[in-house]
TORNU-145028 format. One record per residue (C-alpha): chain; x, y, z; residue in three letters. Coordinates in nm, 3 decimals. Layout:
REM residues N
<"A"; <X; Y; Z>; "ALA">
...
***
This chain:
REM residues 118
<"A"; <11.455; 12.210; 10.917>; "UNK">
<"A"; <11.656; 12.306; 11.261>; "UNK">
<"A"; <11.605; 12.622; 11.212>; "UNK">
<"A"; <11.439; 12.908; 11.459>; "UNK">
<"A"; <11.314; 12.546; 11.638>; "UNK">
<"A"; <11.153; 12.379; 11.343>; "UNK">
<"A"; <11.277; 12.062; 11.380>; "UNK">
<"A"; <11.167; 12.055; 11.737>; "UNK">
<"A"; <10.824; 12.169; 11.630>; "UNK">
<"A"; <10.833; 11.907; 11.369>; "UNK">
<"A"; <10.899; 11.613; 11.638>; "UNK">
<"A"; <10.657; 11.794; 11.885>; "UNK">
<"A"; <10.360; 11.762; 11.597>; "UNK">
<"A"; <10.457; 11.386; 11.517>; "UNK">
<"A"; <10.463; 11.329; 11.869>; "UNK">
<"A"; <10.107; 11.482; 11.949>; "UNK">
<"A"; <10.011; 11.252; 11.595>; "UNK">
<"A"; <10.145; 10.938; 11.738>; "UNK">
<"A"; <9.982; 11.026; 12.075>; "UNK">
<"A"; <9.659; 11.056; 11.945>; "UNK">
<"A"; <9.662; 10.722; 11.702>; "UNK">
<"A"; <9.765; 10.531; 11.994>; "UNK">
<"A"; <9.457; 10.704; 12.177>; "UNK">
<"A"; <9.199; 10.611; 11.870>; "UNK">
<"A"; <9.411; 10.258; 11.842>; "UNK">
<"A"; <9.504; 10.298; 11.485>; "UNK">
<"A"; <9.776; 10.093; 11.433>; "UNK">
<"A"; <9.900; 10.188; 11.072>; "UNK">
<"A"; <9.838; 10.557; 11.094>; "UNK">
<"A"; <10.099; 10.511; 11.416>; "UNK">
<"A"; <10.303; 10.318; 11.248>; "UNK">
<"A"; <10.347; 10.561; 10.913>; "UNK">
<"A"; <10.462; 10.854; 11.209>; "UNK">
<"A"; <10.699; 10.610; 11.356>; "UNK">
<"A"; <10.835; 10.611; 10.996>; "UNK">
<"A"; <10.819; 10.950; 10.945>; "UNK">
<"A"; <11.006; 11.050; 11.303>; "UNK">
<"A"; <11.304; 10.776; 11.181>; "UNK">
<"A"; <11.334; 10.978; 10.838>; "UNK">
<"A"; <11.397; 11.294; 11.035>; "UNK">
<"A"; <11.632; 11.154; 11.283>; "UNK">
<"A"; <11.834; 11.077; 10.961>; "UNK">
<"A"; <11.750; 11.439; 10.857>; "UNK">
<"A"; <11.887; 11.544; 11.169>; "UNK">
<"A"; <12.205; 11.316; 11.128>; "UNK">
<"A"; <12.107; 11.115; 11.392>; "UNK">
<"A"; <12.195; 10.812; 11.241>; "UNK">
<"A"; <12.244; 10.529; 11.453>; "UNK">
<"A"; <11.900; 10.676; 11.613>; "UNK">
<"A"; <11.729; 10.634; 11.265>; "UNK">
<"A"; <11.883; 10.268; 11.215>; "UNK">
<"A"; <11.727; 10.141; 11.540>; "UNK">
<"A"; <11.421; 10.269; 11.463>; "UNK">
<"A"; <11.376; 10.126; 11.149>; "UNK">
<"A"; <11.501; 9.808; 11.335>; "UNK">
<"A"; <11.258; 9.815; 11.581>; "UNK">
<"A"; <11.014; 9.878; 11.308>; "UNK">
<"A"; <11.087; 9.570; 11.108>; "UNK">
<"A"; <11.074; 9.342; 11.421>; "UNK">
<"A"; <10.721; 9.427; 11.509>; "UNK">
<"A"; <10.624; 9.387; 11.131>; "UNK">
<"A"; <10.867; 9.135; 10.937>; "UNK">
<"A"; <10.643; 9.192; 10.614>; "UNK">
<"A"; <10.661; 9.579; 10.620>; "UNK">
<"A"; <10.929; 9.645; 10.324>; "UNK">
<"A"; <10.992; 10.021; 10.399>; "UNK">
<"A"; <11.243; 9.981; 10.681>; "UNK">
<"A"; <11.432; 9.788; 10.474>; "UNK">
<"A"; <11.417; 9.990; 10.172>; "UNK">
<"A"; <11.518; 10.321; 10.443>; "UNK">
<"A"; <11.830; 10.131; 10.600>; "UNK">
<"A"; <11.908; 9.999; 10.295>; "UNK">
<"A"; <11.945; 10.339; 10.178>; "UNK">
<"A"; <12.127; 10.508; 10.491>; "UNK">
<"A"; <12.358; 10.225; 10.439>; "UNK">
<"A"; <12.444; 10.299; 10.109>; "UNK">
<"A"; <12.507; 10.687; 10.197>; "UNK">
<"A"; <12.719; 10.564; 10.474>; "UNK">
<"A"; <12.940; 10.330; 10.193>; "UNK">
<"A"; <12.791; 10.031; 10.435>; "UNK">
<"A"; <12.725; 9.858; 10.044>; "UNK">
<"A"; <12.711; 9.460; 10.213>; "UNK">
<"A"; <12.472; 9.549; 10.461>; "UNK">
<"A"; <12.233; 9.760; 10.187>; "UNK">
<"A"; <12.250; 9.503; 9.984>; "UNK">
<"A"; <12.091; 9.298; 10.249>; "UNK">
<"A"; <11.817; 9.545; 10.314>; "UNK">
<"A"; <11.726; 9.598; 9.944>; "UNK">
<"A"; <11.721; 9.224; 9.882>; "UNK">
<"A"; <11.495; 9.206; 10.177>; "UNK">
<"A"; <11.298; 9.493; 10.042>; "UNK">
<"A"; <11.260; 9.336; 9.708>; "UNK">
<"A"; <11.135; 9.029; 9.863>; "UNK">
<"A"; <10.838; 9.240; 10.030>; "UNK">
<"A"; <10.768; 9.501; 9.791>; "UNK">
<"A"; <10.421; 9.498; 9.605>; "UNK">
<"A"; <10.527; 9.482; 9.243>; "UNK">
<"A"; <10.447; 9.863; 9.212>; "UNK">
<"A"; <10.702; 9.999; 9.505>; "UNK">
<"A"; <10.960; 9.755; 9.368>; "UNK">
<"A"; <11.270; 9.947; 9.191>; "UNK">
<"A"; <11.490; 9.830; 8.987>; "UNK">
<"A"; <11.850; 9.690; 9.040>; "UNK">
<"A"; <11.992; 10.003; 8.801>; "UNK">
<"A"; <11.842; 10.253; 8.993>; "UNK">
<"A"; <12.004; 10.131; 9.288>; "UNK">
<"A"; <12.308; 10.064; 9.114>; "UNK">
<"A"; <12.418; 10.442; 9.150>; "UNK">
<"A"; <12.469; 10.408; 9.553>; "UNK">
<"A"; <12.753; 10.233; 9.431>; "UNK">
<"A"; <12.894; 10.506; 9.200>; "UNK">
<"A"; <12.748; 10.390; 8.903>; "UNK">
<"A"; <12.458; 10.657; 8.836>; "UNK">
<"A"; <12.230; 10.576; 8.559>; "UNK">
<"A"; <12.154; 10.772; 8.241>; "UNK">
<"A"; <11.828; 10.918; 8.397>; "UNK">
<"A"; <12.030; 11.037; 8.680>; "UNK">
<"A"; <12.288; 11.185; 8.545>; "UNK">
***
């Protein structure tokens, strides 16, 4: 994505988004970029940048599961297991019954894959 100034265009474009939710006061839509800008600070390895966004995220909506279910997983890449387990369990308290996955499927991050992903 970094390259020939892609990710920069990338940012620029969620940036002009955001802008122009705030303008029309749509919360949500704003909300889904702020999402989508922490994902691609993690793309970008900015890590610790990604983790505070999704932290900020989940303080200005406790009920939102999808920063959990994002830290939960950029702690498990970063072997961080104790603190994604606390994210997933918090994620698994949130989730709508159709976003929720299952404890085998995360299972894996530990270095069990399952069959399917194998």
């Amino acid at each position: 994505m970094d390259r020939c100034g892609e990710g920069e265009a990338v940012i620029r474009r969620l940036q002009e988004a955001l802008d122009i939710a705030g303008e029309e006061n749509k919360v949500k839509e704003a909300r889904d970029v702020r999402l989508i800008v922490a994902q691609i600070q993690f793309l970008q390895k900015n890590v610790e940048e990604a983790l505070k966004s999704y932290q900020e995220l989940s303080k200005e909506d406790p009920k939102d599961f999808r920063p959990y279910f994002c830290r939960g997983m950029i702690y498990s890449l970063l072997d961080r297991n104790e603190e994604a387990k606390e994210q997933f369990a918090k994620y698994r308290e949130l989730s709508p019954k159709k976003f929720e996955i299952e404890k085998e499927d995360i299972g894996f991050l530990g270095n069990n894959p399952p069959s399917h992903f194998v």
